[in-house]
KEKE-3310 file (N, C-alpha, C; in steps of 0.2 Angstrom, whole numbers, plus 5000, padded with zeros to 4 digits):
npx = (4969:4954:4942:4927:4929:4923:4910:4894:4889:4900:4903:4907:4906:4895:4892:4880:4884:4883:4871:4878:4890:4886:4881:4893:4902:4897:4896:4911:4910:4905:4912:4924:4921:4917:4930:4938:4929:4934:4948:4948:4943:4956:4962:4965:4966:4951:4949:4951:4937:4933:4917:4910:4903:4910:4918:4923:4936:4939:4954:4960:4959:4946:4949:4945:4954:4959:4951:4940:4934:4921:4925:4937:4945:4958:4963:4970:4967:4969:4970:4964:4946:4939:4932:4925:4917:4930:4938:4928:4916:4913:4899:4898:4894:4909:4918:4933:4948:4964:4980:4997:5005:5010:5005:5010:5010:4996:4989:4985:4973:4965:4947:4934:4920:4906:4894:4881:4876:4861:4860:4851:4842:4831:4815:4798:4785:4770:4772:4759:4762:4771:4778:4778:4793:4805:4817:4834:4847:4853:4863:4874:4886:4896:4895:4885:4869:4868:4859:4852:4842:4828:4818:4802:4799:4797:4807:4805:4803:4808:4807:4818:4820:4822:4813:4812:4802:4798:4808:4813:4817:4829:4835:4845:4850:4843:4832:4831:4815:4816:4811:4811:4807:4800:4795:4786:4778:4767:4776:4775:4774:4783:4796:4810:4825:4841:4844:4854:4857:4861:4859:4866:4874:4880:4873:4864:4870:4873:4874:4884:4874:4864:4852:4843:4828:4821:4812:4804:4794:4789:4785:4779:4773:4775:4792:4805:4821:4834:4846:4862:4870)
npy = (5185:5188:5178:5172:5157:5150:5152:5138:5138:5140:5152:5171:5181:5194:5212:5227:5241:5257:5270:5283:5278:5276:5288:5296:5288:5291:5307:5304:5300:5310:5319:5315:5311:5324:5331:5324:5327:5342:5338:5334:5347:5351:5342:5331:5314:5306:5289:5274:5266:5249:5242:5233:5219:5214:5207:5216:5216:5218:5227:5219:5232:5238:5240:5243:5234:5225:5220:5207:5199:5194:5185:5178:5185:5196:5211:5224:5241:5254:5268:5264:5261:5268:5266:5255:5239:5226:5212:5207:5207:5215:5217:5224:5237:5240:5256:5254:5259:5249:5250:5251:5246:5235:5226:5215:5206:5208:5215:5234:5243:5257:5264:5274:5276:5269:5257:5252:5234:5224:5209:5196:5189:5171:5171:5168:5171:5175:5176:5182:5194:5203:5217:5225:5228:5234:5226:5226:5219:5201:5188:5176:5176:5167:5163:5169:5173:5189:5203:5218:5230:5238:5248:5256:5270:5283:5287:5279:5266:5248:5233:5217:5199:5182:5169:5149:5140:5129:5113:5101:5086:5075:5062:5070:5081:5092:5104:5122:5131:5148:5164:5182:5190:5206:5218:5235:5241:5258:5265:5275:5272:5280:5290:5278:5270:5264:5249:5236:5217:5204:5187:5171:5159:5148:5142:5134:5122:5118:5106:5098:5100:5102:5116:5133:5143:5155:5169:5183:5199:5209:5225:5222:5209:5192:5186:5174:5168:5157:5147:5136:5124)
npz = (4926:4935:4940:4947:4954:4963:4963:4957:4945:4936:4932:4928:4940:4939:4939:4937:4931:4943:4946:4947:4940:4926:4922:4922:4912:4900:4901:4897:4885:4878:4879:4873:4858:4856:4858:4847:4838:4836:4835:4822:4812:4814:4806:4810:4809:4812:4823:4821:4826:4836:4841:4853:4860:4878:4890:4905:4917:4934:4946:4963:4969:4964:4951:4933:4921:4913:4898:4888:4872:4864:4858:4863:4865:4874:4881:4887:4897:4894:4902:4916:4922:4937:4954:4952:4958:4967:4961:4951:4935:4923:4912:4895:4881:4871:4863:4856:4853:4847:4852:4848:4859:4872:4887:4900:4891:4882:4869:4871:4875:4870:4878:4870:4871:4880:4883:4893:4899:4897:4906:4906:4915:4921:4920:4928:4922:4911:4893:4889:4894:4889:4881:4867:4854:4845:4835:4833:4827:4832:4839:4839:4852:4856:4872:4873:4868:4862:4859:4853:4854:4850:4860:4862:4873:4887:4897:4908:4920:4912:4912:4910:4903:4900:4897:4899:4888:4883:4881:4869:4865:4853:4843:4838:4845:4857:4857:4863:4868:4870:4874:4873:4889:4893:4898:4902:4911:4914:4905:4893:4875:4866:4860:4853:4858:4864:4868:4874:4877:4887:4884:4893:4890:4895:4908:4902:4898:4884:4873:4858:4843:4849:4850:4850:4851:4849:4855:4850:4854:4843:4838:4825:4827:4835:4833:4827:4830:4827:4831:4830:4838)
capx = (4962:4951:4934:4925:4927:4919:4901:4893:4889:4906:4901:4907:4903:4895:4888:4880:4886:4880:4868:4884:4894:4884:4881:4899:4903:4893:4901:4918:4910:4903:4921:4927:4919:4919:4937:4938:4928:4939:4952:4946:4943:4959:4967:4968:4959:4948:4953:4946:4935:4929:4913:4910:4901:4917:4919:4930:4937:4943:4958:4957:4956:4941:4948:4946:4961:4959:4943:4939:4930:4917:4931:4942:4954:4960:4966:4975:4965:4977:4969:4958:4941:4942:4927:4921:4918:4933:4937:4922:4915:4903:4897:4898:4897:4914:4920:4939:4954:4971:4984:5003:5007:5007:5005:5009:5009:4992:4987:4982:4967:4961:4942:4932:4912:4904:4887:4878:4871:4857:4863:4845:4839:4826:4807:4792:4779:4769:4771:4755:4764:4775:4778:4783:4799:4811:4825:4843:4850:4854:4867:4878:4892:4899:4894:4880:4865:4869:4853:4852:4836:4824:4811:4800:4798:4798:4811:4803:4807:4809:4810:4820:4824:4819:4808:4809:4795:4797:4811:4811:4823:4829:4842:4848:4849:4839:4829:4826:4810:4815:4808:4810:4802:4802:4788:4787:4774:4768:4781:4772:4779:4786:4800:4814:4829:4843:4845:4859:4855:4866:4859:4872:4873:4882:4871:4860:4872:4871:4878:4885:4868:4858:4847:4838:4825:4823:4804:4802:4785:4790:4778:4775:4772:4780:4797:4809:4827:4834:4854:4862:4877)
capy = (5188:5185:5175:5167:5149:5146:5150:5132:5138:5141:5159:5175:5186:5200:5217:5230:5248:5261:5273:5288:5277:5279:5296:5298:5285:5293:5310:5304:5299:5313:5325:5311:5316:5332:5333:5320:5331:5347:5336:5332:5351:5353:5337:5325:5308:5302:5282:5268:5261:5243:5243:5225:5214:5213:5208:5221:5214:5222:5220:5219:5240:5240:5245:5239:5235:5223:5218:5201:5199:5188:5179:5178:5192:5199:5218:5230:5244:5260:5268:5260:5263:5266:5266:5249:5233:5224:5208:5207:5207:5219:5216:5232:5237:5246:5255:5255:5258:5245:5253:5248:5245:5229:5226:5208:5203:5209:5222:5238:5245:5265:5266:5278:5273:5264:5257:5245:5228:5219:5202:5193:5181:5169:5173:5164:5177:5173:5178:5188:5202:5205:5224:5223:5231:5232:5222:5230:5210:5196:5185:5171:5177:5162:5159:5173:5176:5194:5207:5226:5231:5247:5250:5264:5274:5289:5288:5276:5260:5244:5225:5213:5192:5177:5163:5142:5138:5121:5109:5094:5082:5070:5060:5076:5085:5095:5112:5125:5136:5154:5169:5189:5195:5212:5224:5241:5245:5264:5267:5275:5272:5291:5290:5274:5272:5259:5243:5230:5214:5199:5179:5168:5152:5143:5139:5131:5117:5115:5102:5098:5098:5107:5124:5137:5146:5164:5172:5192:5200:5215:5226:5215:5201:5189:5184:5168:5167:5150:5147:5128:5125)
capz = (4926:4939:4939:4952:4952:4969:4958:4955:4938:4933:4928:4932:4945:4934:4941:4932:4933:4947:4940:4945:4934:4918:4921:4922:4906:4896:4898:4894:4879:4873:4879:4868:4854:4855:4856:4842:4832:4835:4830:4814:4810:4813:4802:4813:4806:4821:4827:4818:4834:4835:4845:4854:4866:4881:4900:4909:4923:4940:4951:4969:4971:4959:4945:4928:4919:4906:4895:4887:4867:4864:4853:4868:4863:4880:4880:4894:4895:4894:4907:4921:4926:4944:4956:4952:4964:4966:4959:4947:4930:4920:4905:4894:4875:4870:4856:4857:4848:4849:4851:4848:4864:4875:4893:4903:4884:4880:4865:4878:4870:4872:4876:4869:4872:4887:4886:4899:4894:4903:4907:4903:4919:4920:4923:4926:4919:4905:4889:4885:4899:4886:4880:4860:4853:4838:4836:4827:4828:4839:4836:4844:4854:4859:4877:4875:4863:4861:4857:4851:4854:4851:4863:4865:4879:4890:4901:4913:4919:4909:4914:4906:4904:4896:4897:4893:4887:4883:4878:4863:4863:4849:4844:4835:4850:4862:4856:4869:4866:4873:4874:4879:4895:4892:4902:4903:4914:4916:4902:4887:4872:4864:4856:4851:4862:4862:4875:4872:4882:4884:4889:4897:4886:4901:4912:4899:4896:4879:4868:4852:4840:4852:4847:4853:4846:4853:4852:4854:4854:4841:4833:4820:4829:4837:4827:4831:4828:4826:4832:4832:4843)
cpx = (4959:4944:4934:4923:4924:4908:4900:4892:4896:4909:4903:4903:4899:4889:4887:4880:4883:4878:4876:4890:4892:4881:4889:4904:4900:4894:4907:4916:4908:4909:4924:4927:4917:4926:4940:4936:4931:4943:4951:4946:4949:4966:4967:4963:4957:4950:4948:4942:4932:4924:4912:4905:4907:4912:4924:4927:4939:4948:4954:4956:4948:4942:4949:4952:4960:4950:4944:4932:4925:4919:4934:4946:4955:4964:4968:4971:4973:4976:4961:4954:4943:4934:4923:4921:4924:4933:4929:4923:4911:4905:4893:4898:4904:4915:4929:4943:4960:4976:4993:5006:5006:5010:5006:5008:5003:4993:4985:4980:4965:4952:4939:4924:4913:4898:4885:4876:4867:4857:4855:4845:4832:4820:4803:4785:4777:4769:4766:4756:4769:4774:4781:4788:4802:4817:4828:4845:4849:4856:4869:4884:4897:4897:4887:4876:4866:4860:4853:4846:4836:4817:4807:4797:4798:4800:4808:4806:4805:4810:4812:4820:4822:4816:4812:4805:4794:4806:4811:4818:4823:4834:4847:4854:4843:4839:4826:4823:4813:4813:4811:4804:4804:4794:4790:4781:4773:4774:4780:4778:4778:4791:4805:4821:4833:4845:4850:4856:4858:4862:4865:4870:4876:4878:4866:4863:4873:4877:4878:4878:4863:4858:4842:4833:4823:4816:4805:4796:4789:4783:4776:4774:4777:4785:4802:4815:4830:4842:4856:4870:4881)
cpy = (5184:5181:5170:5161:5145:5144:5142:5132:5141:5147:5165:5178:5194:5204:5222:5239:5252:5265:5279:5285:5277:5283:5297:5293:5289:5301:5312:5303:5305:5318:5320:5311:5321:5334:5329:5322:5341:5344:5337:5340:5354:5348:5331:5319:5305:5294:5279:5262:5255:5245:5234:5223:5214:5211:5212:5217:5217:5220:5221:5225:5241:5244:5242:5240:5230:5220:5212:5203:5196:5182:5178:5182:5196:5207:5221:5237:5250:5264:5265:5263:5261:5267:5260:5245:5229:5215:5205:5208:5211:5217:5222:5230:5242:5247:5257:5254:5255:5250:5250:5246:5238:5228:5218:5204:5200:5216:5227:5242:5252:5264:5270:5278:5269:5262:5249:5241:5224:5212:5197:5188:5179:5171:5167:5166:5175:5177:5185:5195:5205:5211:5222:5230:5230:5229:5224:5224:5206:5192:5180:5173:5173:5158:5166:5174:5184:5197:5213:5227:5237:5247:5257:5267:5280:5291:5283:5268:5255:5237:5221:5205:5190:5172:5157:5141:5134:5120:5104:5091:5075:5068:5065:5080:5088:5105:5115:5132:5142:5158:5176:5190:5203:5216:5229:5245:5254:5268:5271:5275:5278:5290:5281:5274:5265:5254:5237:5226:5209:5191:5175:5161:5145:5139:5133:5125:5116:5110:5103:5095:5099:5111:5127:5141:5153:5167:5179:5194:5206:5219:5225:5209:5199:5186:5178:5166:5159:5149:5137:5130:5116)
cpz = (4931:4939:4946:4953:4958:4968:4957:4947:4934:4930:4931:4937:4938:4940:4937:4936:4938:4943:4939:4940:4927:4918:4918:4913:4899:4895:4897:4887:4875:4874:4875:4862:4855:4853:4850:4835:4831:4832:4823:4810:4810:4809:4804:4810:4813:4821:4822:4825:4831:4842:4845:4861:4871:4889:4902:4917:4928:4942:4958:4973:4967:4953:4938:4924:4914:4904:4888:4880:4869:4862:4857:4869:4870:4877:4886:4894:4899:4900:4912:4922:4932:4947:4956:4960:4963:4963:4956:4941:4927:4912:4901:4887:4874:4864:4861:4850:4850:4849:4851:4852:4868:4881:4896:4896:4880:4876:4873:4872:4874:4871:4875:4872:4876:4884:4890:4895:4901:4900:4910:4909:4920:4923:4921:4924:4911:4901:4887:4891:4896:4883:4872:4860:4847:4841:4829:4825:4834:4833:4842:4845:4855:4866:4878:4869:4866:4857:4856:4849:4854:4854:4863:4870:4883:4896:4907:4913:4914:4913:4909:4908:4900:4898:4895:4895:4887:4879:4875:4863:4856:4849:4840:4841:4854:4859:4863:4867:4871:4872:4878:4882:4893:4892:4904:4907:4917:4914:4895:4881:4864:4862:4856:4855:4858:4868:4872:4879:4879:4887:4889:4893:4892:4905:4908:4899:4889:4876:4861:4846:4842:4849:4851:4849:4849:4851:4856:4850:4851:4837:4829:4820:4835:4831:4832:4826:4832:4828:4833:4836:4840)
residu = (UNK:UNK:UNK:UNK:UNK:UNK:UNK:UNK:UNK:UNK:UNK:UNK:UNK:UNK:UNK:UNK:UNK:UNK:UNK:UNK:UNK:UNK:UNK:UNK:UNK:UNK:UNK:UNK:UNK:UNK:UNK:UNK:UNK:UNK:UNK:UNK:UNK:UNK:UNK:UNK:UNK:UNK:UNK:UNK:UNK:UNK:UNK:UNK:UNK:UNK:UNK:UNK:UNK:UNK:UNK:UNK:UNK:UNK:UNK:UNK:UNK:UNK:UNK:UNK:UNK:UNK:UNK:UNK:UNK:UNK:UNK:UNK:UNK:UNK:UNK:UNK:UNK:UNK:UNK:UNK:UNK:UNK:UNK:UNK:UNK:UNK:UNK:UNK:UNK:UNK:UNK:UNK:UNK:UNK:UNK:UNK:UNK:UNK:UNK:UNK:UNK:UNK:UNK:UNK:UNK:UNK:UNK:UNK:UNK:UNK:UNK:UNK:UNK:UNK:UNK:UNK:UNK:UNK:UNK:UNK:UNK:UNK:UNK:UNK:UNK:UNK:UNK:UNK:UNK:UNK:UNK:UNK:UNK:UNK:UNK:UNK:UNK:UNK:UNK:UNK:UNK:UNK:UNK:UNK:UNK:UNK:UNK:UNK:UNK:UNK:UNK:UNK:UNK:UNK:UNK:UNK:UNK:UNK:UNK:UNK:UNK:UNK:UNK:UNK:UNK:UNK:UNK:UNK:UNK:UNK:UNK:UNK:UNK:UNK:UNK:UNK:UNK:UNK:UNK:UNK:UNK:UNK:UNK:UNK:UNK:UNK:UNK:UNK:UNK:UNK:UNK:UNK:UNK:UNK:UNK:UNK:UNK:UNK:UNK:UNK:UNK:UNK:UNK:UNK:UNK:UNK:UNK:UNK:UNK:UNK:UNK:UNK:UNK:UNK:UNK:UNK:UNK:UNK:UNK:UNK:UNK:UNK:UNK:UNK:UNK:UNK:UNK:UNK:UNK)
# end
């Protein structure tokens, strides 16, 4: 697997999809279901997919070939995305199915679903430029607070990231106050949609008995999720 270890933060290289490639992901998925739900009418039991947080990595054609859990679990995909940037990362939700086979002596997984994730960088924008939203979860991925969010909108743009607002140290550890950026200027909000968005727990450093505390401006406030490490 490749990863870029000349970065000073130790972090992949990650790029986020072309818009022609999430037009084009987006109808394998639904020729996918489709044809999954012909099966079905005709006996076939559809796949039991796992849907997940992943890195899909490239090789040196641009083509993804294997994808990485948030557990570690390395996979082969069965066939390659092709079109990407070479030697790189994207950070995607997948759903897939394992399949009995094994590659370089990885499982080689069929993907069914694609979706983008925004990979959450820092701002310096205050707070009260926040836009609210629902939140589906957020959770600790391991090297990422993960987020499944619902904004509303109508089709227009969106801005994403986070904030520290402050940091508190004790002999415990070290608490870091963050917060969602999230503006949607000239976006009314018309129907509820879905945004997956990933933060990068690396670069923060964190130690053993550190915590974050995660603040989103939803339409019922502001709300604050608490994670220790």
């Amino acid at each position: 697997m490749k990863r870029h270890l000349r970065l000073k933060t130790d972090f992949p290289l990650f790029r986020f999809l072309p818009e022609r490639w999430t037009a084009c992901l987006f109808l394998i998925g639904c020729l996918c279901c489709t044809a999954c739900g012909d099966d079905e009418e005709d006996g076939y039991a559809y796949p039991s997919l796992l849907t997940e947080f992943v890195e899909v990595y490239t090789d040196a054609k641009g083509n993804g070939t294997q994808f990485v859990t948030d557990n570690g679990k390395i996979y082969a995909i069965n066939s390659p995305i092709q079109g990407l940037q070479p030697d790189a990362a994207y950070r995607l939700v997948c759903g897939y199915e394992v399949t009995a086979d094994y590659q370089e002596g990885h499982p080689v997984a069929k993907i069914y679903t694609v979706e983008t994730v925004n990979l959450l960088k820092q701002k310096e924008e205050p707070s009260d430029t926040d836009d609210p939203l629902a939140v589906a979860s957020i959770w600790n991925g391991g090297n990422y607070l993960n987020l499944h969010l619902m904004p509303k909108t109508q089709g227009g743009t969106q801005e994403w990231g986070y904030r520290t607002d402050s940091t508190r140290s004790s002999h415990t550890g070290t608490i870091y106050h963050l917060s969602l950026y999230h503006r949607q200027p000239g976006d009314p909000y018309s129907y509820s949609t879905t945004v997956y968005a990933s933060l990068p727990l690396l670069p923060l450093g964190l130690q053993e008995g550190d915590s974050i505390a995660f603040t989103i401006l939803t339409f019922d406030g502001r709300k604050t999720w608490r994670f220790g490490f």
